[in-house]
C-alpha positions as CSV (number, residue, x, y, z in Angstrom):
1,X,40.0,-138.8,-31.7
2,X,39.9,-140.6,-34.8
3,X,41.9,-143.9,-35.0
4,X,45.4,-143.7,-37.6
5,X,44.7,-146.4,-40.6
6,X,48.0,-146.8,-40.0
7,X,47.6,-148.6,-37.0
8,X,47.5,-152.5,-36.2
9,X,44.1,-153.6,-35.5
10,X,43.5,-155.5,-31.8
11,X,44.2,-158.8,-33.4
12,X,47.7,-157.4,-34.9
13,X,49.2,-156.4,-31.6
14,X,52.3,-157.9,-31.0
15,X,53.4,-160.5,-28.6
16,X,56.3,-158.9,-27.2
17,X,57.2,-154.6,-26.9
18,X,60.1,-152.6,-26.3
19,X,59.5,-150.2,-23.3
20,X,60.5,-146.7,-22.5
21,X,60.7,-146.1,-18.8
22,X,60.3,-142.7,-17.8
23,X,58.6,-141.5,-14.8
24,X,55.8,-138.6,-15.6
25,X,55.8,-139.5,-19.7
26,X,52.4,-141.3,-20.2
27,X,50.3,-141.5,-23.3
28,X,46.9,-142.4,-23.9
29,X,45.2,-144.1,-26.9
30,X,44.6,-140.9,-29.9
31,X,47.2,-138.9,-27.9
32,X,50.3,-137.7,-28.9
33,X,53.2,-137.7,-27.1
34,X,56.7,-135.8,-28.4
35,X,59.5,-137.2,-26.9
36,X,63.5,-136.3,-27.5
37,X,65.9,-139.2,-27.7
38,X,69.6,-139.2,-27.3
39,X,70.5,-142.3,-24.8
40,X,72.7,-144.8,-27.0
41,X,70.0,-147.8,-25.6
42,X,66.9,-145.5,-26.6
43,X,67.9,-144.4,-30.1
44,X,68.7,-148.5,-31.2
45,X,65.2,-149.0,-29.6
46,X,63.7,-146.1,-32.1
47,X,65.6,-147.4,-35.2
48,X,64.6,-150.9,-34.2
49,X,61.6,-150.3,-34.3
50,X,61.0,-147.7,-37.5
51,X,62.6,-151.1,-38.6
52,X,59.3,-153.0,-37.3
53,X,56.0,-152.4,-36.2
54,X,56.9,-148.4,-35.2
55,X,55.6,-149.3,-31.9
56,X,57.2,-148.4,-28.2
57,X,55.7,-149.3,-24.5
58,X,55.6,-146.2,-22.3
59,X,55.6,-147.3,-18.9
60,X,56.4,-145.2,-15.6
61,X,59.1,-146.7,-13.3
62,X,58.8,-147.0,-9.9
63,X,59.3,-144.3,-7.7
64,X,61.1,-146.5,-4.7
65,X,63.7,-148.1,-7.1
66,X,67.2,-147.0,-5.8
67,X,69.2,-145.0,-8.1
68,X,71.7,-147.6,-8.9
69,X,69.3,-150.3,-9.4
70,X,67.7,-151.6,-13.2
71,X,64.3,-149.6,-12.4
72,X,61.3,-151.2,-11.5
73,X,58.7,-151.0,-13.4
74,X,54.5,-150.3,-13.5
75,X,52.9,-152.8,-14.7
76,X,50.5,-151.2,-16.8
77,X,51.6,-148.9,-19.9
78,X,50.6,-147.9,-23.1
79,X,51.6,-149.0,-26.4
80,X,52.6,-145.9,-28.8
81,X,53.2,-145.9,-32.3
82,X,56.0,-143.5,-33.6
83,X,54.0,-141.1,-36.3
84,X,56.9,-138.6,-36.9
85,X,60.8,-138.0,-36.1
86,X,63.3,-136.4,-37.4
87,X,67.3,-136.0,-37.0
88,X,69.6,-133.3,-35.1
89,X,72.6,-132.4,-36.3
90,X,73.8,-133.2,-32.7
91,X,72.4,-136.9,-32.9
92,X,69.3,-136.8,-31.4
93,X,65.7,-137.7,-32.5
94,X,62.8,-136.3,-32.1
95,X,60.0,-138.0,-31.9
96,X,56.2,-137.9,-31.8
97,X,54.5,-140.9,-30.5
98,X,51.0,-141.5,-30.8
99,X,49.2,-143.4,-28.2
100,X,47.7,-146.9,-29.9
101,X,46.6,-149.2,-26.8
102,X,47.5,-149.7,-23.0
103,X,48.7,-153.0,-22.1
104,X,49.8,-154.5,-18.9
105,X,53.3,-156.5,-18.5
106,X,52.6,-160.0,-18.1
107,X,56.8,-160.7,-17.9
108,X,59.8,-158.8,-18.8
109,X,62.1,-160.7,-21.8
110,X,65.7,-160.5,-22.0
111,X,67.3,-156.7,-23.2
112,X,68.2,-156.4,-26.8
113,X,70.8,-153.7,-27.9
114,X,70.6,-152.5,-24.8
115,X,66.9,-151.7,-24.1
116,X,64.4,-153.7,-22.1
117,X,61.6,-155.7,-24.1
118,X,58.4,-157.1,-22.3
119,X,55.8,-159.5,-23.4
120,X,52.4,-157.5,-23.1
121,X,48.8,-158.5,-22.1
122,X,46.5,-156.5,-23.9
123,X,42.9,-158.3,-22.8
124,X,42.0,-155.9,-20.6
125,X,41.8,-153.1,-22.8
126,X,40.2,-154.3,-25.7
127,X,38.2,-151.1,-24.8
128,X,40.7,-149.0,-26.2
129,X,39.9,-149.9,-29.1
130,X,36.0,-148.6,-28.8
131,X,35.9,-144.5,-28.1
132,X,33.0,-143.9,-25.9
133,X,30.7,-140.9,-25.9
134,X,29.9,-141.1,-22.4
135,X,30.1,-137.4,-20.6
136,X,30.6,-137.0,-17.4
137,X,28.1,-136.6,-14.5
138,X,28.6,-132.6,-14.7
139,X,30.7,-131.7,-17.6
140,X,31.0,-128.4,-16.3
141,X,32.1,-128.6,-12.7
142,X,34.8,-130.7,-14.4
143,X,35.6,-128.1,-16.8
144,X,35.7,-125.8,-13.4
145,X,37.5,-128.0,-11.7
146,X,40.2,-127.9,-14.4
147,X,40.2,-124.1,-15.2
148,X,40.9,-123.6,-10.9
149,X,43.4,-126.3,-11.5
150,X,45.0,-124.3,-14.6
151,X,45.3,-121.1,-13.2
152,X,47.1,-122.5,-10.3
153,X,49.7,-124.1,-11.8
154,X,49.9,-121.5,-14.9
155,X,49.0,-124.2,-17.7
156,X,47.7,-122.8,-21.1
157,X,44.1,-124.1,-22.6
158,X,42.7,-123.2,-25.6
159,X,39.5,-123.3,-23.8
160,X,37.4,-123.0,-26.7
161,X,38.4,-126.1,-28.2
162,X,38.2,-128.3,-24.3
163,X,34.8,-127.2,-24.4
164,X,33.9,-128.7,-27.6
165,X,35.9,-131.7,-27.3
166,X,34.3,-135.3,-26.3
167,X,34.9,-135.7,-22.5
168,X,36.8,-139.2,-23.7
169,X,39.6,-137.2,-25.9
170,X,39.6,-134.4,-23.3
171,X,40.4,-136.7,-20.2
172,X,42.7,-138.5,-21.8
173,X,44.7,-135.6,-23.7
174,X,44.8,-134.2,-19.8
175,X,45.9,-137.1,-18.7
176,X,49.4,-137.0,-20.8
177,X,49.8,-133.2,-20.4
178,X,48.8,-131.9,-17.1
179,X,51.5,-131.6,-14.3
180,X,50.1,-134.2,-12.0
181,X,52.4,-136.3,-9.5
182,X,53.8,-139.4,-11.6
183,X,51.6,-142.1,-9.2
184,X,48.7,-139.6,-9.9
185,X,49.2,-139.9,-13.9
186,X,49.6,-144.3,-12.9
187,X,46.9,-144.0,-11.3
188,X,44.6,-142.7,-14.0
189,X,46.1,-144.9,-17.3
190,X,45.1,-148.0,-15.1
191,X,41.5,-146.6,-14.9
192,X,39.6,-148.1,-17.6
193,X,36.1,-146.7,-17.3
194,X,36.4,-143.1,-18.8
195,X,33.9,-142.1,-16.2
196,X,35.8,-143.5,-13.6
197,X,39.1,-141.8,-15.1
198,X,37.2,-138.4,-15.3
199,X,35.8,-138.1,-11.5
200,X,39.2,-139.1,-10.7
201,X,40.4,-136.6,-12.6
202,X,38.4,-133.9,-11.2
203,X,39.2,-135.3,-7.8
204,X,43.3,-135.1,-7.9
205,X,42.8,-131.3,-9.2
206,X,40.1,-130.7,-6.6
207,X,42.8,-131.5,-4.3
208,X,45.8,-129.6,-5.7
209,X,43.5,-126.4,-5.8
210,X,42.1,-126.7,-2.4
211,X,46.3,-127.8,-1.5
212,X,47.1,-124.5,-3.0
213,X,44.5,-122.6,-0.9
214,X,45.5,-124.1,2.5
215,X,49.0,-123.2,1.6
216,X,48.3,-119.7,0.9
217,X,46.2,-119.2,4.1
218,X,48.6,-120.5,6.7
219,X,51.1,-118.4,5.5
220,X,48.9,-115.3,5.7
């Protein structure tokens, strides 16, 4: 996917981030994310930042975090720069966030307005910042793979167009859309090797599919 101009450059990445924690809302570099805000804490984080940089951390929480406690946090996100909103007449904004580059949290700063801030680390994904070509191994058992994994949990593909699409933009785009567990989605925005991030990929549907299948059987 082709980089915004609008964009910061690597060197222009900021020192410090406001996060969004919500658990099965990733984004990737080059993918966009639409995302409805009505928390008081979320929408002084949006305006803050359409006062700024236009940039928002989306990080996962952690899934053992009691209910009543400030949640805990992944410590790998990705950095998303708002690209489009608009206003309800009920006070809500909607937003679409575009993915910019994944960072991971070297500490968390003190709350402001309300929301939580963090000072990123961005080093280890410089490579975000250089698409690769690379396809993977067998670009059609993936695309199998995915089309089992489709029909079994009724998700639309314009299948013409994932066919065309370099393996890079395809993984990741799945990566923010697909109905996969919330560690399953962690698990794949820490995997920086887009080969890597593919076969596991492949292998987490593989699963669900052959899941589905053993479900199915025992209760024939």
């Amino acid at each position: 996917m082709t980089r915004n101009p609008f964009f910061p450059q690597y060197n222009d990445l900021p020192s410090q981030l406001p996060i969004f924690p919500l658990a099965g809302a990733v984004v990737m570099p080059g993918v966009q994310l639409p995302l409805n805000i009505f928390e008081p804490r979320y929408l002084n984080m949006v305006n803050d930042a359409l006062a700024g940089d236009r940039l928002i951390g989306m990080v996962q929480p952690r899934s053992e975090t009691a209910d009543d406690e400030v949640p805990q946090i992944h410590r790998v996100g990705c950095a998303a720069r708002i690209t489009s909103y608009s206003e309800t007449n009920d006070g809500r904004l909607v937003l679409v966030l575009t993915g910019v580059c994944r960072f991971h949290v070297r500490r968390e700063l003190e709350s402001q307005r309300g929301y939580r801030r963090v000072e990123p680390d961005w080093e280890r994904f410089t490579v975000d910042f250089h698409r690769s070509e690379a396809d993977v191994v067998d670009r059609n058992g993936f695309l199998s793979s995915l089309h089992a994994y489709c029909n079994l949990r009724h998700v639309e593909i314009p299948w013409d167009d994932a066919k065309k699409m370099p393996i890079q933009d395809l993984v990741d785009l799945l990566c923010a859309h697909l109905p996969l567990e919330p560690e399953d989605k962690q698990a794949l925005i820490e995997t920086l090797d887009v080969r890597d991030r593919a076969q596991l990929m492949r292998g987490l549907m593989d699963m669900a599919s052959a899941s589905s299948v053993g479900t199915a059987e025992h209760r024939h």
